[in-house]
C-alpha positions in Angstrom: 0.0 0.0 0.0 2.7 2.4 0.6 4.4 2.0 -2.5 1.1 2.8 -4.5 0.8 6.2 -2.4 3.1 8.5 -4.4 1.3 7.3 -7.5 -2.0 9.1 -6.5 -2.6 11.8 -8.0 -2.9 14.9 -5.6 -6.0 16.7 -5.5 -6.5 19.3 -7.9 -7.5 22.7 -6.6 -11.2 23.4 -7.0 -12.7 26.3 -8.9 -13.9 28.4 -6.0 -10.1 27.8 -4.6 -8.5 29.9 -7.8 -6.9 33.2 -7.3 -8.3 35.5 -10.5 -10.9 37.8 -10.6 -13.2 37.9 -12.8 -13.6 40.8 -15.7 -16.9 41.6 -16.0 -17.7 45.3 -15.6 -18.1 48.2 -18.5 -17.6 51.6 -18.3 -21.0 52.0 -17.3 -20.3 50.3 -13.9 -17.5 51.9 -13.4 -18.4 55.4 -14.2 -21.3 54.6 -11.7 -19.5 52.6 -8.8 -17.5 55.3 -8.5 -20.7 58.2 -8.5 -21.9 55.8 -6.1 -19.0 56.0 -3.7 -18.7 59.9 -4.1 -22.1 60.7 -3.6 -24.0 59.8 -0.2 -26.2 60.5 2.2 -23.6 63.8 3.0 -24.9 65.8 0.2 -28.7 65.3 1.2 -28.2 65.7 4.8 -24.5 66.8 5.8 -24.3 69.7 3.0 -25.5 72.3 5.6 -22.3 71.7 7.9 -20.4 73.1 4.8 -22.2 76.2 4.2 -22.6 77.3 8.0 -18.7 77.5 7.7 -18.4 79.1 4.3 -21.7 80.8 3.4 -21.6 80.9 -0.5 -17.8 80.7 -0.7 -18.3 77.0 -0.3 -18.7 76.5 -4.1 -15.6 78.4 -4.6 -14.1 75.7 -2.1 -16.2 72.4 -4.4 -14.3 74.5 -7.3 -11.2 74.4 -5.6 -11.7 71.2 -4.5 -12.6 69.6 -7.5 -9.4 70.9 -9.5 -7.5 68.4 -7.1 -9.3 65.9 -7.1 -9.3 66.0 -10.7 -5.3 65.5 -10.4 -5.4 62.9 -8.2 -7.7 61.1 -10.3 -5.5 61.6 -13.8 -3.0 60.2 -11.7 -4.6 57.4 -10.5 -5.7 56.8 -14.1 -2.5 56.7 -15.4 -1.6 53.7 -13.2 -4.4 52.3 -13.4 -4.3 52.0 -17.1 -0.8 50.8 -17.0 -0.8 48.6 -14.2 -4.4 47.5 -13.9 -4.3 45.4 -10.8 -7.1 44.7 -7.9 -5.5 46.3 -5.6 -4.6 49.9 -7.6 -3.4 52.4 -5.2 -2.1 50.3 -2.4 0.1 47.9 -5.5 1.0 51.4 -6.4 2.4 52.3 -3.0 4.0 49.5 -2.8 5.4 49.1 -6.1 7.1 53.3 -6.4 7.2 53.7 -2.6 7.9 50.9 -0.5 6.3 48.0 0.4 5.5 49.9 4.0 3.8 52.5 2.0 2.1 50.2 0.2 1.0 48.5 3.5 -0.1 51.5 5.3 -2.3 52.6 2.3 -3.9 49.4 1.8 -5.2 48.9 5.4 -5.8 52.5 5.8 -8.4 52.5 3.0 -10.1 49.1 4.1 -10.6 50.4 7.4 -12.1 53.9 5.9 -14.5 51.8 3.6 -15.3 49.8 7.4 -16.0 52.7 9.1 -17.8 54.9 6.4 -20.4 51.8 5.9 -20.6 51.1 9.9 -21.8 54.5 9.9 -24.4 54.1 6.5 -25.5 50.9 8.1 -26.4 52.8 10.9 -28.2 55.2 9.0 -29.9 52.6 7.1 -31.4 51.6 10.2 -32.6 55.1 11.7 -34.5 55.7 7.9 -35.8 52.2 7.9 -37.1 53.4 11.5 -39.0 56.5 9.5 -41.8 53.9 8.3 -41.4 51.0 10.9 -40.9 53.3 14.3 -41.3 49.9 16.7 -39.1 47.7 14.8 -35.9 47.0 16.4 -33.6 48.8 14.3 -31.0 45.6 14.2 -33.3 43.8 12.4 -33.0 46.4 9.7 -28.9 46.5 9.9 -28.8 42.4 9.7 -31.2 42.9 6.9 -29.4 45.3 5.0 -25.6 43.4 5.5 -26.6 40.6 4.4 -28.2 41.5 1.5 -25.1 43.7 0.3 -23.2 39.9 0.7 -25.6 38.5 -1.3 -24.7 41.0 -4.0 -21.1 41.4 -3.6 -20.6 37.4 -3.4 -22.3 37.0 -6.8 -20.4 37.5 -10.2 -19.7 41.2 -10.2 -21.9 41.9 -13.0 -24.7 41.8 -10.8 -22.5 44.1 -8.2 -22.2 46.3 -11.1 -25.5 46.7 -12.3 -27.2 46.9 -8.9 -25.0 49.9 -8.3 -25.1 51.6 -11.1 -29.5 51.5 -10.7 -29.0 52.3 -7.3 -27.1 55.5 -8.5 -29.5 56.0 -11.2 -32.1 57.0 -8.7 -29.8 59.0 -6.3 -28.5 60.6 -9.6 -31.8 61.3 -10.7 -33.2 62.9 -7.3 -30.7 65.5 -7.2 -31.3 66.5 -10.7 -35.4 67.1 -9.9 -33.8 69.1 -7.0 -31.8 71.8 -9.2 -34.2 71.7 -12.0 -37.1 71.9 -9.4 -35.2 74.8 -7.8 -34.7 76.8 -10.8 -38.6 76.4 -11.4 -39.5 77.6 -8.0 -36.8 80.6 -9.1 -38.2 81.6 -11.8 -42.0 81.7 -10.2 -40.5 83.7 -7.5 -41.5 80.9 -4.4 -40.5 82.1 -1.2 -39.2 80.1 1.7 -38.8 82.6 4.4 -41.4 86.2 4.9 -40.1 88.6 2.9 -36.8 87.2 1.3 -37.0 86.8 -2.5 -35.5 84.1 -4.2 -32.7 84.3 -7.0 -28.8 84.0 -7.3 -28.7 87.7 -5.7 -29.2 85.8 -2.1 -25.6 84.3 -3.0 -24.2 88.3 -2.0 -26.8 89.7 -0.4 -26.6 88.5 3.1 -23.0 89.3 4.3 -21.6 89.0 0.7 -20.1 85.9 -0.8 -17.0 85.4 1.4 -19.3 86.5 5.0 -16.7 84.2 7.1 -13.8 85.5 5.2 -10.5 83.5 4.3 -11.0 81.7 7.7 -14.7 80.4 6.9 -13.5 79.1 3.2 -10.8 77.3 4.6 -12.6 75.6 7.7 -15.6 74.3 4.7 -12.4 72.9 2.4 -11.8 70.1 4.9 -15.3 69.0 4.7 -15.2 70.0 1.1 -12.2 67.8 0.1 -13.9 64.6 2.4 -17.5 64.6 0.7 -15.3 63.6 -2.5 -13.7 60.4 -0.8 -14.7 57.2 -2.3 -13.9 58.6 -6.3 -10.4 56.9 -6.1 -12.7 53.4 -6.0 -12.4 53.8 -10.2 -8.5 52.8 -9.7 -10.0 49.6 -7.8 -12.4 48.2 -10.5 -9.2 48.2 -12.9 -8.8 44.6 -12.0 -12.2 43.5 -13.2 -12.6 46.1 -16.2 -13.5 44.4 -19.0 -11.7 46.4 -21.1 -9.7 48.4 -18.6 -7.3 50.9 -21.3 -10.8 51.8 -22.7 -12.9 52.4 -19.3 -10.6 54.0 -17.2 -9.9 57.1 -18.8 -13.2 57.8 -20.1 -14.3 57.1 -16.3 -11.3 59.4 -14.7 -12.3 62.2 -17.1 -16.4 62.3 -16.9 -17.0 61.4 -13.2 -15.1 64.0 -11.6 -17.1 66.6 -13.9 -19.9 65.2 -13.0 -19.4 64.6 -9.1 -18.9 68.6 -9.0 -21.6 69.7 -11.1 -24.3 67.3 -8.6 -22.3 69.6 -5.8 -21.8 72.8 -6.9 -25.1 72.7 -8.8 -27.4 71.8 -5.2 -25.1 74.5 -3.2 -25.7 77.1 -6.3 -29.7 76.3 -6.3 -30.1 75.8 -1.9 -28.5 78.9 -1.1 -30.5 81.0 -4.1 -33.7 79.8 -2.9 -32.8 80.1 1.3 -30.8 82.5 2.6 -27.4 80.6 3.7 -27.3 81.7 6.9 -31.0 80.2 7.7 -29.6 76.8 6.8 -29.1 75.0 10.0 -29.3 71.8 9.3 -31.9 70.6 11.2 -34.7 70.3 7.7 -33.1 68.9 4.6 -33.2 71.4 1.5 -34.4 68.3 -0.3 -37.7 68.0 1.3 -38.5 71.8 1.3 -37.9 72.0 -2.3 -40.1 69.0 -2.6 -43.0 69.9 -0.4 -42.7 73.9 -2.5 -43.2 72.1 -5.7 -46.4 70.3 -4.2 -45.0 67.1 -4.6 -46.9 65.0 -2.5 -45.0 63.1 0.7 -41.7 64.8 0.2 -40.5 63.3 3.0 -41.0 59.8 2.3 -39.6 60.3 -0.8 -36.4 61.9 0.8 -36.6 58.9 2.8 -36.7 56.4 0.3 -33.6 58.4 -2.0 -31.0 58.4 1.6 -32.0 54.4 1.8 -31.0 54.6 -1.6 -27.9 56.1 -1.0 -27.4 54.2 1.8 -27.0 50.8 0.3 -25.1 52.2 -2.6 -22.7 53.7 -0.6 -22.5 50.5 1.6 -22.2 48.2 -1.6 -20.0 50.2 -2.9 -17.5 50.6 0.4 -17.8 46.7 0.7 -16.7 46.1 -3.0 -13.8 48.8 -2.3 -12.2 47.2 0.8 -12.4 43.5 -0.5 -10.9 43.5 -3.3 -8.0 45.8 -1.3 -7.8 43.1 0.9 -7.4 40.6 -2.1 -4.7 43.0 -2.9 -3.3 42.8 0.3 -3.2 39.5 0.5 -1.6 38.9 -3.0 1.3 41.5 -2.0 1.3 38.7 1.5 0.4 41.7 3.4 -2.6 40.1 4.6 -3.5 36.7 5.2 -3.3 34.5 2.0 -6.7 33.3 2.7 -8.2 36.7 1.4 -7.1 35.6 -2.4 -9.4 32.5 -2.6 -12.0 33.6 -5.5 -15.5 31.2 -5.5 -16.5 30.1 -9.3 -18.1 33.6 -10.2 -14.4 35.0 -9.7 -15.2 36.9 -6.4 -13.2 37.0 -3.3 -15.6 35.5 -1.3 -13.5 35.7 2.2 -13.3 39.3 1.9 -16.8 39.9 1.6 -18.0 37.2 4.3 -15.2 39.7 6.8 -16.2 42.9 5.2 -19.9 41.6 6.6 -19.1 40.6 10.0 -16.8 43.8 10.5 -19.7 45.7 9.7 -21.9 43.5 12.3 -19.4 43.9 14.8 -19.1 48.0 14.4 -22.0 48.6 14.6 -22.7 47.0 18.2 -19.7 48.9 19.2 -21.6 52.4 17.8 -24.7 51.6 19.7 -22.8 50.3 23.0 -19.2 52.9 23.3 -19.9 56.3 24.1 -20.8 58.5 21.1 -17.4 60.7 21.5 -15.3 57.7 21.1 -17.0 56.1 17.9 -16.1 60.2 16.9 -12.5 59.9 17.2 -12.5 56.1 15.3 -14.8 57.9 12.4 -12.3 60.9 12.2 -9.8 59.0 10.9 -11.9 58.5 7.5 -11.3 62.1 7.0 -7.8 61.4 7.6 -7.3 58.6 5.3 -9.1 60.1 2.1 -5.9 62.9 1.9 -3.9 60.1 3.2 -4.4 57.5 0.2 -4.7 60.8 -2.2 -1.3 62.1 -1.1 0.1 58.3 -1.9 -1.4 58.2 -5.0 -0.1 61.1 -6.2 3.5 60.8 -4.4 3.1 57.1 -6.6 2.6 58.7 -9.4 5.5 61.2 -9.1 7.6 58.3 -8.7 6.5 56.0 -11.4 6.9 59.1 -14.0 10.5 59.7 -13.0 11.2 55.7 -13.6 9.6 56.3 -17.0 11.8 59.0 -17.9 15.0 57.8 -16.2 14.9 54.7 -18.2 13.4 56.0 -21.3 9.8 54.7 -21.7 7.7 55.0 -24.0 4.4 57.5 -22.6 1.8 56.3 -21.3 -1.4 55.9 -22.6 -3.1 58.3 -20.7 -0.3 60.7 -19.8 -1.4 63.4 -17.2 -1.8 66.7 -18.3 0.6 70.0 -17.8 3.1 67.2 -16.1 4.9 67.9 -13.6 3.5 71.1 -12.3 -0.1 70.2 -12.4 1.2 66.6 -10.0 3.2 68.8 -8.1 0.5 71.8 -7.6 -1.8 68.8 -6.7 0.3 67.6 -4.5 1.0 71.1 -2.7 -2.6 71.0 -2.3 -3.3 67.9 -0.8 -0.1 68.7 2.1 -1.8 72.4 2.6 -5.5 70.4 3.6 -3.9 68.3 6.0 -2.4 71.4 7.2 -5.8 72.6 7.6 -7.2 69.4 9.6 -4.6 70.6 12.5 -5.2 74.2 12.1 -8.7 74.0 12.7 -9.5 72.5 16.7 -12.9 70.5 15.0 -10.6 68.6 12.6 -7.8 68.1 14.5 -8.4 65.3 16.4 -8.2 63.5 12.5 -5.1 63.9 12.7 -3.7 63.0 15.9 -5.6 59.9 15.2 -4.2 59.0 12.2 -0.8 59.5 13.7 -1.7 56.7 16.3 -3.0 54.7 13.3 0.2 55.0 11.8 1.9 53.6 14.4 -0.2 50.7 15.2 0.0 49.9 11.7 4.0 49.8 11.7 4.0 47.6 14.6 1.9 45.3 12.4 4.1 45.6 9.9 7.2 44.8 11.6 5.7 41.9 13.3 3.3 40.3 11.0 4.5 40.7 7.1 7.5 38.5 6.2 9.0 37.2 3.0 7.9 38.7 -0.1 5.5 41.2 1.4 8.5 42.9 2.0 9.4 43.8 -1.5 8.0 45.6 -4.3 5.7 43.8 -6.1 6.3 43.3 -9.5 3.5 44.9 -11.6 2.2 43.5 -15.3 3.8 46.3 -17.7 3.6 45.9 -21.4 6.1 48.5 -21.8 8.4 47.2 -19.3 10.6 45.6 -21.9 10.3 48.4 -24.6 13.0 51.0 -24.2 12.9 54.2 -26.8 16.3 55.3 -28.6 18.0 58.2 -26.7 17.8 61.8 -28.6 
């Protein structure tokens, strides 16, 4: 019997054991995942924190805003295009900066998608509570995670077109709110005695700038974090289906588009209502609604931030598992995380994307509300964190090119290297900002702790070859140009 042993063949791996995603989504996914991501339940409820700092300036701060983010997202393209990998940014970091760099930008974003859809699932559960007020509200959060596993563990054509319908409607709410605004303009409805409407409101009351430099600066923080979740578009590169085609057309429309939605709602909110009568405490939404005489505004208010809700959440849960799949093919994370089921899914991820979100938010109903605070602020810390990697990336893989005479890219950045460096200046100046300001700070003292947990995990949990820069597919690797 023993001799016969070495003759048996040894089990061959099963399907759902395999280690490649599958490439399934077009550019309508991924112009949408990424709208998705960028566009939550901050614009229809958390705008008003924005403009109480900025009065009308804050659209100068979207404007300003938007011109980065635009950078960061050329640059991300760029890589993306030439390198287009599951786990973008954090292969990226890894690959032009250092494997530590690498490692700290990975699990930095994973654990802002965690947090960011702790706190949607949350929210998910308060609206649900809108229509069913003596329902236990977990019922509504185990209802709600599970269902985004269901989606995210099936072929990602189905993740794809669930968000991009999702967005369709979110999408399509804010523009019934501008064009609904301009209506009410233009037939001179009034929301408080004896203010007129019109784009005059944007000067009249304290002029533009009423909080000065100081004001403008204190909204850009806020300004810079409702655009985090865009860089997701570098993420789907991996499961593009035709990734050299998608990419750019995605990095050049969605920005344009993000910032319209904004600047648009600001631009139409603040001509209707005087911007300092915007507390906060009645969404613009469902006063432009109820003006119009569309009946229940509210419910359907409450049926669009549900909306955005699971969106958000799907998309978050999509964004931090395949960055663990990345992870875990860099052997920065635990090897199990690249095991892909039949569909070509990471399946692991999503099953611990699910119970972290379970497990966060017991700890948000159960710690006191200051603590989960301080965990949430380092979302804001991360977004300029991973955008400040990307772009540093970026710097770096542009030099290799040159320094060993590539050929260009196929989606070179533009007005290179001043517009990456501008971008860059930018990004360092808002993190100045976060410790300038005593309401932000705390975002970064935070992430400075997060920085150092995460070296000590580094230094005693990845070994071997997650240690080194990865080597990344290149198909101009090999060509080199003749010298001028």
């Amino acid at each position: 019997m023993s001799s016969s042993a070495p003759q048996t063949p040894a089990p061959q791996a099963a399907p759902q054991e395999s280690h490649t995603l599958a490439r399934g989504l077009s550019m309508r996914h991924i112009q949408f995942i990424a709208l998705g991501s960028a566009i939550g339940t901050g614009l229809f409820y958390g705008s008003a924190t924005a403009i109480q700092a900025a009065g009308p300036s804050v659209i100068l701060a979207y404007l300003i805003a938007g011109a980065v983010v635009y950078m960061v997202m050329r640059a991300l393209g760029e890589m993306a295009v030439r390198h287009p990998v599951p786990g973008s940014f954090g292969h990226y970091a890894s690959r032009y900066l250092g494997p530590f760099a690498g490692f700290v930008t990975g699990w930095t974003f994973v654990f802002e998608m965690i947090v960011v859809a702790i706190a949607d699932v949350t929210a998910f559960g308060v609206y649900m509570g809108f229509w069913f007020p003596d329902t236990p509200r977990w019922i509504w959060v185990a209802a709600v995670i599970l269902f985004i596993a269901a989606i995210n563990t099936r072929n990602v054509k189905i993740f794809g077109e669930t968000e991009f319908w999702l967005t369709i409607i979110k999408v399509g709410a804010i523009i019934a709110m501008i064009a609904g605004g301009i209506v009410l303009m233009l037939i001179g409805v009034s929301f408080a005695p004896g203010e007129t409407v019109g784009p005059q409101n944007l000067v009249d009351h304290g002029g533009f700038m009423p909080n000065g430099v100081g004001g403008l600066l204190a909204a850009l923080s806020v300004v810079v974090f409702a655009f985090g979740g865009i860089e997701t578009i570098g993420i789907t590169a991996g499961e593009a289906g035709d990734p050299g085609r998608s990419i750019p057309r995605a990095v050049n429309s969605v920005p344009a588009r993000i910032l319209l939605f904004y600047v648009g709602t600001m631009v139409v909110i603040m001509s209707l209502v005087p911007w300092n009568t915007i507390t906060g405490d009645a969404s613009p939404f469902v006063q432009i609604f109820s003006a119009l005489g569309i009946p229940a505004a509210p419910t359907i208010l409450n049926i669009v931030v549900i909306v955005a809700a699971i969106s958000a959440i799907n998309a978050d849960t999509f964004g931090a598992g395949r960055m663990l799949f990345g992870l875990a093919e860099q052997g920065q994370a635990p090897k199990a995380f690249t095991k892909v089921s039949k569909a070509g899914v990471p399946w692991l991820t999503v099953v611990v994307m699910a119970v972290a979100l379970g497990i966060g938010v017991v700890l948000n109903a159960v710690i006191p509300e200051d603590v989960f605070v301080v965990i949430a602020s380092i979302a804001t810390f991360a977004t300029v964190w991973v955008w400040l990697m990307i772009l540093l990336s970026h710097i770096a893989m542009r030099r290799e090119i040159e320094r060993k005479n590539r050929p260009e890219s196929a989606f070179k950045v533009p007005f290179w290297p001043v517009a990456s460096w501008a971008a860059t200046a930018g990004i360092l100046f808002v993190v100045a900002m976060l410790g300038w300001f005593p309401d932000t700070r705390v975002a970064l003292v935070v992430g400075a702790v997060w920085l150092v947990l995460l070296g000590i995990g580094y230094a005693l949990f990845v070994k071997g070859g997650g240690r080194h820069r990865p080597d990344l597919d290149d198909p101009t690797a090999l060509i080199s140009l003749p010298r001028t």
